[in-house]
N, C-alpha and C positions, 0 to 999 in steps of 0.2 A: 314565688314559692308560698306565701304566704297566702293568697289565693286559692291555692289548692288546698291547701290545711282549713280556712274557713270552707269551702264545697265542704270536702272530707267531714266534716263534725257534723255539718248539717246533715249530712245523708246519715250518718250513723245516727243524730239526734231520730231524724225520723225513722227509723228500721225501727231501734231503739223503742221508741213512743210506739207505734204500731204494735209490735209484740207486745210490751207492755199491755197497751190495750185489750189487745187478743186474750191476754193471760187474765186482768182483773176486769173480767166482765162488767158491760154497763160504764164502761168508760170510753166515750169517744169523741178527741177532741180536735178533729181535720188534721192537714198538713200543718198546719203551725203550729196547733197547738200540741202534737205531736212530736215534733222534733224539740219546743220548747219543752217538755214532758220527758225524752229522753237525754236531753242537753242537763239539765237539772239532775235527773237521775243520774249522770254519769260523773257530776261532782260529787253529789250523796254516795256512789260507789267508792267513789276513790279514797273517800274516808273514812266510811263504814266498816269494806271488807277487809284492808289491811289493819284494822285494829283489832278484828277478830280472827287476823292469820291466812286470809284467803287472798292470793296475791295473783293475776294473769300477767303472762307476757305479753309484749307488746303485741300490735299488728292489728288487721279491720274487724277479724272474728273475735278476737278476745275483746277487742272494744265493743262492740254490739251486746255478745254478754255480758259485761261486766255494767254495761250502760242499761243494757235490760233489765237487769237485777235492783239498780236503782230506780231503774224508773218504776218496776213494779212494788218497791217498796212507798216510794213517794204515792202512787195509788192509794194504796193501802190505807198509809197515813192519811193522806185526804178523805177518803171514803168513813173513816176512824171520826174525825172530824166532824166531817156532814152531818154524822148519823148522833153525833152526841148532844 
């Protein structure tokens, strides 16, 4: 079982990073870099949106969003970064 749960994250990492990508243009970081970029993202969600009240249900779709949001914010913040 535990098995399937590591696949599982990584695919959602990379959806995840992908969108993300798509969404903050001029970011593109391959398959690994990708799913690490949505992997991250989906810790920074988990923290982020439930402190300011925004909470998903479980399951693949809500995780892709909720890991998308994060990873497009982690974008952001990098991009925030570079450019300073």
């Amino acid at each position: 079982m535990a098995g399937q749960g590591i696949i599982l994250s990584l695919l959602i990492g990379a959806i995840a990073g992908w969108l993300a990508g798509q969404l903050v243009k001029g970011y593109g970081f391959g398959l690994i870099g990708n799913i690490a970029v949505g992997i991250v993202g989906a810790f920074l969600a988990s923290w982020i949106l439930p402190a300011i009240g925004l909470w998903t249900d479980g399951g693949f779709f809500p995780a892709i969003l909720t890991s998308t949001i994060g990873a497009v914010i982690l974008l952001v913040l990098v991009r925030l970064v570079k450019s300073a």
